[in-house]
VMD Tcl script that draws the C-alpha trace (Angstrom):
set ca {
  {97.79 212.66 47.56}
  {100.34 210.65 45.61}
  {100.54 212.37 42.08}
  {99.75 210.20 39.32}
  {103.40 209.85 38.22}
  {104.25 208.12 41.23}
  {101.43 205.56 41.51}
  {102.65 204.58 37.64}
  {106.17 204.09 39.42}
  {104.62 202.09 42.45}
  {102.62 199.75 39.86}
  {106.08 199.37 37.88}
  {107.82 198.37 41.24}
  {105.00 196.05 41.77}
  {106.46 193.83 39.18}
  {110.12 193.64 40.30}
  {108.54 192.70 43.70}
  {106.72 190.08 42.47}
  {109.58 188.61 40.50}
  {111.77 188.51 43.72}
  {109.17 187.35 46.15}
  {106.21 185.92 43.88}
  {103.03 184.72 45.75}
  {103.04 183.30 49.10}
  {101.24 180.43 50.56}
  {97.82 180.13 49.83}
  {97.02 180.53 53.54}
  {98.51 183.51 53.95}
  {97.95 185.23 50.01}
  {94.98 187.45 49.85}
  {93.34 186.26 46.80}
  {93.04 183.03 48.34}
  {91.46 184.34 51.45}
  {89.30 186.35 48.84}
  {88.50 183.39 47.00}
  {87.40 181.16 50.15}
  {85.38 184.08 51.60}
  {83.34 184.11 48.26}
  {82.89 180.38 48.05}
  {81.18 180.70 51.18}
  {78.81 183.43 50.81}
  {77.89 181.77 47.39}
  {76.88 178.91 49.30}
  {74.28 180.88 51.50}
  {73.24 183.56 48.54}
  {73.43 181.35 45.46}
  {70.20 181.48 43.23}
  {69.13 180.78 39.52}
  {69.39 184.68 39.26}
  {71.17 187.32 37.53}
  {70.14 190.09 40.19}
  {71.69 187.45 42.39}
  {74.69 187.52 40.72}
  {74.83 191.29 40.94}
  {74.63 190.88 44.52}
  {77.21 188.51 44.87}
  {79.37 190.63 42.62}
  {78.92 193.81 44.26}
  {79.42 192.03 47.78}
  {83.28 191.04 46.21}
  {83.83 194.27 45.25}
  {83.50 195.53 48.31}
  {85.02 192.54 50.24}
  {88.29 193.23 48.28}
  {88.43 197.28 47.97}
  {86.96 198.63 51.33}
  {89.86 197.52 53.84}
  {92.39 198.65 50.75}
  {90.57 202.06 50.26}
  {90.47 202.39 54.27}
  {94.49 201.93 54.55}
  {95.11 204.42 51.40}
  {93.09 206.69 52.94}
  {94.70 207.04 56.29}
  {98.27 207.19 54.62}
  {97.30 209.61 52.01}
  {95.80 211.91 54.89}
  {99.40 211.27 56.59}
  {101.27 212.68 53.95}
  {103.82 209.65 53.81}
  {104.07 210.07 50.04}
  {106.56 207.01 50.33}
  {104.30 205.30 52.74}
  {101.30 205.65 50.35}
  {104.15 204.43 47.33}
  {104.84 201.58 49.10}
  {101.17 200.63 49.95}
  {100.40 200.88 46.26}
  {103.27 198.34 45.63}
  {102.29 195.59 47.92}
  {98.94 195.71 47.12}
  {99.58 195.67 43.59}
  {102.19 193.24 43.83}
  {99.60 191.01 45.29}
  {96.83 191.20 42.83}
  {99.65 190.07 40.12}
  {100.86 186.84 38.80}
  {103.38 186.91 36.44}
  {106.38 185.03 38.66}
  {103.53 182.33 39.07}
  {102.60 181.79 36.06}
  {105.84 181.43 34.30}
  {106.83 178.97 36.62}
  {104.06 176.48 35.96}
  {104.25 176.88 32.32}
  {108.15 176.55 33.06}
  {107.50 172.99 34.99}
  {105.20 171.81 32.61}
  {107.80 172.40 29.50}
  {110.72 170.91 31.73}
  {108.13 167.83 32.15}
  {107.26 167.80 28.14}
  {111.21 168.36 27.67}
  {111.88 164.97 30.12}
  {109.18 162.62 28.57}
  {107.23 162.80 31.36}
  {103.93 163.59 29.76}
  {101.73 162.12 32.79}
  {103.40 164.58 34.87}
  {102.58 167.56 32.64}
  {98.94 165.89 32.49}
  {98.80 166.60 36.40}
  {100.07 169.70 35.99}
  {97.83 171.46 33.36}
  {94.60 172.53 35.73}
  {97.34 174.91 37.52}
  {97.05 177.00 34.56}
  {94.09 176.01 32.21}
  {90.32 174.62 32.81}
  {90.48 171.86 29.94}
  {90.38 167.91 30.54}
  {94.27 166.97 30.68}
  {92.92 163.32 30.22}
  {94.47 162.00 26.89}
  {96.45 165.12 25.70}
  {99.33 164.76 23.83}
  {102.57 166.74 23.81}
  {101.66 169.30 21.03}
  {97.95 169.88 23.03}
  {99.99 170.20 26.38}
  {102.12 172.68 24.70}
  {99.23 174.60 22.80}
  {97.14 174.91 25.92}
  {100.32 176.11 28.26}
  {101.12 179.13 24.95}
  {97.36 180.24 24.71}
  {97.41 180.28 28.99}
  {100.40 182.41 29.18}
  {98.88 184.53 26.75}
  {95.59 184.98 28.24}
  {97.09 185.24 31.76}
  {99.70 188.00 30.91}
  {96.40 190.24 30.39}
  {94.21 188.91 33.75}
  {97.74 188.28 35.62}
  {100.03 191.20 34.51}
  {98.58 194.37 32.11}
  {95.28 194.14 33.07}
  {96.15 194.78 37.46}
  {99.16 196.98 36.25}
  {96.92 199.33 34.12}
  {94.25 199.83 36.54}
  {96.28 200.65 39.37}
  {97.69 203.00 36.99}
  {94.07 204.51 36.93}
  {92.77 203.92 40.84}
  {95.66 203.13 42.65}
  {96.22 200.39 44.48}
  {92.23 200.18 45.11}
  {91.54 199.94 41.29}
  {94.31 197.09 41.24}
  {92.48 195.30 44.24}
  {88.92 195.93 42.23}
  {90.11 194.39 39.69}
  {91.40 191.00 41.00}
  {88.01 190.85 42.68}
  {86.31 191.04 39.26}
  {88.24 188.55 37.65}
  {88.63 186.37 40.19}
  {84.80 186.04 40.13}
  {85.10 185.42 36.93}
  {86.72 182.25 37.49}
  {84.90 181.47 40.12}
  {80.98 182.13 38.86}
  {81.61 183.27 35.38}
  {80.89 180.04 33.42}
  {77.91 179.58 30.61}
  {76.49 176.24 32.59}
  {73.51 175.20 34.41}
  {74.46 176.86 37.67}
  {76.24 179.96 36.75}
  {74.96 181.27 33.50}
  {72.32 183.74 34.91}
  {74.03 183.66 38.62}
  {77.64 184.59 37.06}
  {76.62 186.67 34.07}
  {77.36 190.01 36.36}
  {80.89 188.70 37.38}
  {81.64 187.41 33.49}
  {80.53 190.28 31.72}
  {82.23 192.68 33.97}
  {85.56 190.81 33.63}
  {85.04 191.23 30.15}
  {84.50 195.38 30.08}
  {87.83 195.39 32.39}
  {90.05 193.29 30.04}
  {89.07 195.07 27.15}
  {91.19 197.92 27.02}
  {94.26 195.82 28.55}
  {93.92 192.94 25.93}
  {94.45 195.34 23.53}
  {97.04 196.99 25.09}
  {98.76 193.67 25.96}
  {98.70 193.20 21.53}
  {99.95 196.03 20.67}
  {103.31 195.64 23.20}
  {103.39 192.02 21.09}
  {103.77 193.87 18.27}
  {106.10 196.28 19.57}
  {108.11 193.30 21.06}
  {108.17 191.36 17.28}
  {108.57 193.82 15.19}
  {109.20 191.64 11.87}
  {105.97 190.06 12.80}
  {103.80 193.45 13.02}
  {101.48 193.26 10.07}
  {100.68 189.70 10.80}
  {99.91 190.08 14.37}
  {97.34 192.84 13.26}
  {95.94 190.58 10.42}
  {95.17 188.11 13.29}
  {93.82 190.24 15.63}
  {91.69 191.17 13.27}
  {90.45 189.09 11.63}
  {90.93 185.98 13.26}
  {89.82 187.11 17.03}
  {86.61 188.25 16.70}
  {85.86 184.16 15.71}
  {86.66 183.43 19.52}
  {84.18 183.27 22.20}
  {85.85 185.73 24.94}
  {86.16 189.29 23.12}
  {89.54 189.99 24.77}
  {91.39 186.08 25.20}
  {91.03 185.85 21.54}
  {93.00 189.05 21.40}
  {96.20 188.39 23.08}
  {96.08 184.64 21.59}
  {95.59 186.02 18.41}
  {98.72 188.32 18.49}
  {100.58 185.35 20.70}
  {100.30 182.86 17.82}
  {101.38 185.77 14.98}
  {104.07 186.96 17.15}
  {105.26 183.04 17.25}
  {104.58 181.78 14.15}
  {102.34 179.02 15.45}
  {98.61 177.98 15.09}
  {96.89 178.37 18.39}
  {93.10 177.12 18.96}
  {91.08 174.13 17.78}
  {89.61 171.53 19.98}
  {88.74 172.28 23.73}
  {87.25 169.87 26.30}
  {85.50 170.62 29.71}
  {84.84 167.69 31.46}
  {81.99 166.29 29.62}
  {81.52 169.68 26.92}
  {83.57 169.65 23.92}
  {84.55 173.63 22.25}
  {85.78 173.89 18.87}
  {87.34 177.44 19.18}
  {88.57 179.17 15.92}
  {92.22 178.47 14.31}
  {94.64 181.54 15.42}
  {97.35 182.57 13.78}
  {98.92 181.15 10.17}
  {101.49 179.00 11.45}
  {102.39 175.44 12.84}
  {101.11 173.28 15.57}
  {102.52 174.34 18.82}
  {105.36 172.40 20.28}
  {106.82 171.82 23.75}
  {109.83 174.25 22.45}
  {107.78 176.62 22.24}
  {106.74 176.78 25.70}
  {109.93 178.64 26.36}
  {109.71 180.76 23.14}
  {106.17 182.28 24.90}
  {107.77 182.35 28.43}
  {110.33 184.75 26.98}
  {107.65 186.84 25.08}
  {104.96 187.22 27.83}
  {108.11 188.72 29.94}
  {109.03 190.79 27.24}
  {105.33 192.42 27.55}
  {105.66 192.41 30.97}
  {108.80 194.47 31.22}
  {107.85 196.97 29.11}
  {104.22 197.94 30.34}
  {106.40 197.80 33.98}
  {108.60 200.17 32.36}
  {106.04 202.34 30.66}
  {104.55 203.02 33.52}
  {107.90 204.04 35.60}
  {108.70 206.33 32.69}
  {106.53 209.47 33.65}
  {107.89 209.43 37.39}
  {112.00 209.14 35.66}
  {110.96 211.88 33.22}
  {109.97 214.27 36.18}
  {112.95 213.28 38.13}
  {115.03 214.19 35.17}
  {113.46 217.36 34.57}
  {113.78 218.34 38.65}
  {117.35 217.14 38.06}
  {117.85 219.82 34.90}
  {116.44 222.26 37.43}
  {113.24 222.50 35.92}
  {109.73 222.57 37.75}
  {109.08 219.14 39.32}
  {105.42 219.15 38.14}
  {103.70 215.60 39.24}
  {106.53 215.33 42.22}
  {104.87 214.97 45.07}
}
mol new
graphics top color blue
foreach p $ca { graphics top sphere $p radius 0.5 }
foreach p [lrange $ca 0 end-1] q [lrange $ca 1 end] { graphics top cylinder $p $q radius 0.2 }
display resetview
């Protein structure tokens, strides 16, 4: 078996691949096939149920983590150790979207930036659930910050950190749980007791790696420290998710801007608690947050390739290569 060291490296490596090759075609990207395999069997096994929703939960799980644990297993019985490194790459490579994400929050700034708000209108539901309908610039702009701080947890720490724990089958569990989430996990008529399994789940695996995610803010805005904690204290608990308010919270500290406010979903209106102490967000700062959610990224990449580097090191000083395997 691949020793722990190493799977940290092959989650690491998982990000540089992502940032050269990104996602592919939805026809051929597993998520997608994920997601369209689930919209079907919701179809047949939907009910007004939360054992139900367990069901349909459970059924994802193992949709996404069987044929995953299957091809681990028959590598790690090889004893390919760079076989099994590479497996945990690609797989975890594919349950991440940090290359994605920045470049829809990237075309939606350049839009803001042209004057082509009707274009950044169109492009909003690639990234956020709210009614583009009648936004202006500054609501484009707030929406696209608190997205690409939410999604560096579901899209980047949150995959990375749990195929630091399971290997590239915790990575793949995880992408099933959230994308259920997003799929099932809403508080209306048709999914509150159906998708209560799926949202309350997503919520126990993000909570650790929302966390996580605010303390490298701090670490990455180090003049803004003290006021990131303030608002992760005592501002985030206001919000309705226990680990988006998080990240947003330390986002809008980190950035000196005021994140939160008015929400709406089609024909339901949120008023979400005020984050952060500072101004109204700004198409500027679209970049200013692109910058800082790859700041996070690169260092929980480079946290986790740090164990397998200090064991090379000490193997290289002659010492015992403890973890090398």
């Amino acid at each position: 078996m691949t020793g722990w060291r190493l799977r940290c490296a092959s989650a690491g490596a998982a990000v540089v691949l992502d940032h050269l090759v990104g996602d592919p075609p939805d026809r051929l990207h597993p998520v997608a096939w994920f997601g369209r395999a689930m919209t079907r069997r919701e179809a047949r096994a939907w009910g007004d149920d939360r054992l139900r929703g367990v069901g349909h939960l459970g059924a994802g799980v193992a949709v996404a983590t069987v044929p995953v644990a299957l091809a681990w297993a028959g590598i790690r019985r090889s004893g390919g150790a760079v076989a099994d490194a590479a497996l945990c790459a690609v797989v975890v490579a594919a349950t991440l979207g940090a290359r994605s994400l920045d470049r829809r929050a990237a075309e939606i700034g350049e839009a803001l930036a042209q004057g082509r708000i009707e274009e950044a209108r169109r492009l909003l539901p690639a990234l956020v659930g709210r009614d583009p309908r009648g936004l202006d610039e500054a609501e484009i702009a707030r929406a696209v910050v608190e997205s690409l701080a939410e999604n560096t947890v579901d899209a980047v720490v949150a995959p990375l950190l749990w195929a630091a724990v399971g290997g590239p089958v915790g990575a793949a569990a995880y992408r099933a749980v959230n994308t259920l989430d997003a799929m099932v996990g809403y508080r209306d008529d048709r999914y509150r007791r159906f998708g209560w399994a799926s949202a309350r789940t997503d919520d126990v695996a993000n909570f650790v790696p929302a966390r996580v995610a605010a303390a490298v803010v701090a670490l990455c805005s180090p003049g803004r420290a003290s006021g990131i904690v303030r608002a992760v204290r005592r501002q985030a608990p206001g919000h309705p998710s226990p680990n988006a308010g998080v990240v947003e919270a330390a986002f809008a500290a980190a950035l000196g801007l005021r994140l939160g406010g008015t929400n709406r979903y089609g024909e339901v209106v949120e008023h979400r608690v005020e984050l952060g102490d500072g101004r109204a967000a700004m198409p500027g700062d679209i970049v200013r947050a692109r910058l800082l959610a790859r700041r996070v990224t690169a260092v929980v990449a480079a946290a986790l390739a740090s164990p397998l580097a200090l064991a090379l090191l000490r193997c290289s000083t002659g010492r015992p290569c403890r973890g090398v395997r």
